[in-house]
N, C-alpha and C positions, 0 to 999 in steps of 0.2 A: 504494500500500500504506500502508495508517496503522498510525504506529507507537505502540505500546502505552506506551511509554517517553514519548514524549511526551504522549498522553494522561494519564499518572498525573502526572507532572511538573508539569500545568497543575493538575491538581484540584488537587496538594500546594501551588499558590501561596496557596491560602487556606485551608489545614488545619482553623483552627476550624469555617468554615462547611459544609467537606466535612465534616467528624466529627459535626454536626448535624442535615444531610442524613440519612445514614446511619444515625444513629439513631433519628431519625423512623421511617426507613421501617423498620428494625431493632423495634421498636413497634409500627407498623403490622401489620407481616407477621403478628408473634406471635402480637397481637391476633387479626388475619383468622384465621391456622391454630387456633386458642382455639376460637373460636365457632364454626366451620364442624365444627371435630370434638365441640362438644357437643351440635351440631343434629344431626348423625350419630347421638351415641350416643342420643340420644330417641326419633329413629325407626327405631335399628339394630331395636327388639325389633316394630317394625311390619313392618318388610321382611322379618324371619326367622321371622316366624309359619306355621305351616304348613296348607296348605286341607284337609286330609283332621282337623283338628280343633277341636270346640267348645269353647263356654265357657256353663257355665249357674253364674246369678247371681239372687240375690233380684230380683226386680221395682222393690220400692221402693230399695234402697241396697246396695252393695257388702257396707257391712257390716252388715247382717243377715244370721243365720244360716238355714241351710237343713233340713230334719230326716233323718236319715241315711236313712230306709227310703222316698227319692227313689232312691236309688242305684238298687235293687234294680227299682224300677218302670221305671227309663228304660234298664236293661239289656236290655229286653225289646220295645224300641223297634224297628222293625225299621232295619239301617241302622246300629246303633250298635253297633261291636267289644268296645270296651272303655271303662272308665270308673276315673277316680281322684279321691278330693275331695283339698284344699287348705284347709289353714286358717294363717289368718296370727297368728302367736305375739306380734310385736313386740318379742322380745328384744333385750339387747346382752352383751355381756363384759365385765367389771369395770369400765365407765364409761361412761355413758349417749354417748359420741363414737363407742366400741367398738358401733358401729348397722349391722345387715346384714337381707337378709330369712333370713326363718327361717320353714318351714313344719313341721306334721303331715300327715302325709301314711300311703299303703299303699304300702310296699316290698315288695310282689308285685306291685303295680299301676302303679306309678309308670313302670318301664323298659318297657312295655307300651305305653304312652301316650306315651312322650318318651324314642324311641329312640336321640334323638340325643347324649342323658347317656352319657359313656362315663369309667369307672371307669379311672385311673391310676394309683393307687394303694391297696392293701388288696384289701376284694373285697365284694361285696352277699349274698354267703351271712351274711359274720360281721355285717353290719348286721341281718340278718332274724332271726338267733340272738337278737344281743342287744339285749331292751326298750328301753333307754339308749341304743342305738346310730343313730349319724346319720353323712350323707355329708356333706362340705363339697366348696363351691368351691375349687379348685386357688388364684385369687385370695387368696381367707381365708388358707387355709393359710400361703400364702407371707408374706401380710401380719403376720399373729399368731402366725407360726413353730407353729404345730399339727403333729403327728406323730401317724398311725396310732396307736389304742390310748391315745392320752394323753387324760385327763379334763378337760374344760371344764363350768367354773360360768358358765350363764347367768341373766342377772336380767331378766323380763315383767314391765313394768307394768300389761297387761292379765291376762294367767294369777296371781295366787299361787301361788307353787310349796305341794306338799303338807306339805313340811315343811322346817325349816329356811330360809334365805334367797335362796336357788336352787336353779336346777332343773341335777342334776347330767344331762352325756351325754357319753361315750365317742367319740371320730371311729373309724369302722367302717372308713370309706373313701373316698378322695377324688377326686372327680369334672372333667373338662373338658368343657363341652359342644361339639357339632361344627357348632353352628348359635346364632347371636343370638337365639335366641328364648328361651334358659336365660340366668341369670345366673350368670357366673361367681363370684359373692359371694352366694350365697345356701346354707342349710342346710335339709337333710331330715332328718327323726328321725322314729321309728313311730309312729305314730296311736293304738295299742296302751297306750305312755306318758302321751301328751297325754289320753288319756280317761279313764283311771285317774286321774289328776293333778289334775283338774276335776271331776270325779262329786262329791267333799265340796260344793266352793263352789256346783256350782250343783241336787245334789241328785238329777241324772240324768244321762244322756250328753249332750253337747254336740252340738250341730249342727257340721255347716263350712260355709266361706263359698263357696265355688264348689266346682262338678265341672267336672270336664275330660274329654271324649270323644273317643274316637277312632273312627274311620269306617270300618264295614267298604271295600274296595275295591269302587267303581261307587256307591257310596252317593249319595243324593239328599243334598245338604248342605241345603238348600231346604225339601222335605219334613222332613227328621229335625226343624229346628229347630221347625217349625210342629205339629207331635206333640208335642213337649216342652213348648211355651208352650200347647197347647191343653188335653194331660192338669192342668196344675194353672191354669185359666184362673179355678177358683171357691175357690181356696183348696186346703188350708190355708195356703198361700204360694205366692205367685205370683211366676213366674219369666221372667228374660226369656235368649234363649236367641241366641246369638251368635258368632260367628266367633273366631278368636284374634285374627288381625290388627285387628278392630273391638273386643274385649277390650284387648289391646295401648294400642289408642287413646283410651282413656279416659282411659290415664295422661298422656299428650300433649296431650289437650282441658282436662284438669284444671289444667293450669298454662299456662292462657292459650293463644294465637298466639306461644308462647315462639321456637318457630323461625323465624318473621318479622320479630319485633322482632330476635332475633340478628344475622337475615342483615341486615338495615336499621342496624342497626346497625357491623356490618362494609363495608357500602356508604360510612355517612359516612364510617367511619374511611378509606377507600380513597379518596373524596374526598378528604379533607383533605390526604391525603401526596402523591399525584396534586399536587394544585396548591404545594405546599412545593415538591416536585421544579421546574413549573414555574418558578416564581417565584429557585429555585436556576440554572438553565439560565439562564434571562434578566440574569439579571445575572451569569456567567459568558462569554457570550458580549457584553455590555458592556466588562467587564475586556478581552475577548480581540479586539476587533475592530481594533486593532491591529497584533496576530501574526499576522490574517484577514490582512490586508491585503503583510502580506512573505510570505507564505507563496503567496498568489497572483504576488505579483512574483517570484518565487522559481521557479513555472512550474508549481505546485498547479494542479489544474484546482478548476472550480465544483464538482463531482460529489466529488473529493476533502475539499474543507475544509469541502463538506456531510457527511459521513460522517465526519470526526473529531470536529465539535460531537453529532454524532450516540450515537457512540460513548463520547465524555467520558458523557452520559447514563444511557445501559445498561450502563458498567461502576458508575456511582455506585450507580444503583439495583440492580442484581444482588446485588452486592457484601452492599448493603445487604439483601436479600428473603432471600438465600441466609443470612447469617445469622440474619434473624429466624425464618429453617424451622428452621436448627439448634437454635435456643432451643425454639422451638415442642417440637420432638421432644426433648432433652434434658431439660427438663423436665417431660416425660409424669410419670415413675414417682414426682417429689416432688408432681405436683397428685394423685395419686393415692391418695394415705396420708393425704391431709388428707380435710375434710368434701366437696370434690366428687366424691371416690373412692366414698363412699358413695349420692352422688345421682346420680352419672353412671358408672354401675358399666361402661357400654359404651365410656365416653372412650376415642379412641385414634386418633391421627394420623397417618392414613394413609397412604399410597405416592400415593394420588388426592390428597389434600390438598393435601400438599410440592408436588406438580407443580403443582396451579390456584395454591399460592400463590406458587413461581418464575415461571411465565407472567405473573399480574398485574405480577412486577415488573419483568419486560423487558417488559407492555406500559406500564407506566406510565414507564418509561425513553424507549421509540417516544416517547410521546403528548408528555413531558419537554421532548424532545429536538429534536422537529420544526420548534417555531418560529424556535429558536437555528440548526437546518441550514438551513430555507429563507432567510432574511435573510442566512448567511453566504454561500449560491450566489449570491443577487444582487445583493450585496455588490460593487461596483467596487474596485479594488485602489488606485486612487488618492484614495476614498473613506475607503477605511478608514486608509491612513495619514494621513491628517487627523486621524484619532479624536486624542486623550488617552488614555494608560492611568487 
């Protein structure tokens, strides 16, 4: 039986180099749980896209605008239920840091099409009532303390509001979705506003930049998109006409092999503490081939005083992984209110995470551990009290 007592006893004989240890991997972990849940949150809105809905987009670029009376034609598609456009505002709230998305949109059409928006607070009648009126993110709310009914000034650098220095809008109601594929931090307000708003500056009604469809049930996804990109194949704008999930991923393609380098990046880092560990084990088991040595004269077997070099290992590194998951998770909600809360609106570290990153640190404890047990089973007893401490 090995005793735990003794195992912490030895590591405490060199305090500084154990608390170094430790915080290595303490760093390590962080780090690893960091990256792995920001790769997460990039392809959370990949994996929660749903198959029974498109995405139609300009041909040449995101943003180019679209002209409204597509709606009306691609309603009549066969195959196609329902239909809502999207347009991106680019607002913030009283400081350009104060950055979420923000769309115009049809609040008749909207929970039609993304069923999975479910209202927590207020209600989508008094949104449709009133012009001004908009849902938020549960997220937002909590973040900028919003309350049902209270007024928020927001400031577009792409829109000029109609008058005065923002554009004023009422929270109607506020929203959690049931699925990754919505963002918690994003705003809807009536399309009703946004076109009235814009008609001075640009003279007539605005286009928007995507439609979003939804499919009737048994619908050809295949076919519908092939009618859409063929109906405007000669103009006036040409569209290309695509999945959510491969919508989704544009945003993913757009900023590089981001989640390759992440996870490469967390490999070095895993390397690096992986071999700290070893190189800590090795010369812990130098110090100790000594105490190997009366501990076998003593009547330890081989199989024992390999399982205690063992053990010194996997409780250093544990020790050390289990707190860096608790940093990892403790510090969710403050990386969250700064600017990555904004860019990584899905961040969140998960129950899968904590566990892949406790595993790595009992395997890297095993992996530690292994050269200092095997040398001490073969380790002769009148050997080792030779050693020097």
């Amino acid at each position: 039986m090995i005793s735990l007592k003794l195992v912490r006893r030895n590591l405490l004989k060199h305090k500084m180099r154990s608390a170094l240890t430790i915080a290595s991997l303490v760093v390590g972990i962080f780090l690893l749980c960091v990256l792995r849940s920001l790769v997460v949150a990039i392809e959370s809105g990949v994996q929660g896209a749903k198959r029974d809905r498109l995405v139609v987009q300009s041909a040449v670029s995101l943003f180019v605008s679209l002209p409204l009376n597509y709606q009306a034609k691609m309603e009549e598609v066969p195959g196609v239920a329902k239909i809502v456009k999207w347009q991106w505002f680019g607002a913030y709230w009283q400081e350009p840091k104060n950055f979420f998305a923000n769309f115009a949109t049809d609040p008749d059409a909207l929970f039609d099409v993304f069923p999975e928006i479910e209202i927590v607070e207020g209600s989508v009648e008094e949104w449709r009532k009133d012009r001004r009126g908009c849902i938020v993110g549960d997220k937002i709310a909590e973040e900028y303390h919003w309350k049902v009914g209270q007024t928020i000034p927001l400031i577009s650098a792409i829109f000029p509001p109609p008058q005065g220095d923002t554009w004023e809008f009422t929270v109607s109601a506020i929203y959690r979705p049931k699925s990754t594929a919505i963002d918690r931090r994003t705003m809807f307000f009536q399309w009703e506003y946004f076109e009235k708003g814009v008609e001075p500056l640009y003279g007539e009604s605005p286009g928007t930049g995507t439609y979003f469809l939804r499919l009737a049930p048994g619908a050809d996804q295949n076919e519908v998109m092939r009618r859409i990109e063929a109906m405007y194949e000669n103009g006036p704008q040409r569209v290309t006409c695509s999945t959510e999930a491969a919508f989704q991923m544009q945003f993913v393609t757009m900023m590089g092999n981001i989640p390759t380098l992440m996870m490469s990046i967390g490999t070095g880092v895993l390397i690096a503490i992986a071999l700290a560990c070893v190189n800590t084990m090795l010369m812990a088991f130098r110090d100790q081939a000594h105490d190997v040595g009366i501990m076998k004269a003593l009547g330890f077997t081989d199989g024992g005083v390999a399982g205690y070099m063992l053990s010194q290992s996997l409780f250093l590194c544990l020790l050390g992984g289990l707190l860096g998951v608790a940093l990892a998770k403790g510090s969710q909600p403050l990386l969250m209110m700064g600017p990555m809360g904004a860019m990584f609106p899905g961040y969140d570290v998960t129950n899968r995470t904590m566990v892949i990153a406790a595993s790595l640190s009992a395997a890297i404890g095993l992996v530690a551990g292994f050269v200092p047990a095997l040398a001490a089973r073969r380790m002769r007893s009148v050997d080792a009290l030779r050693s020097v401490e």
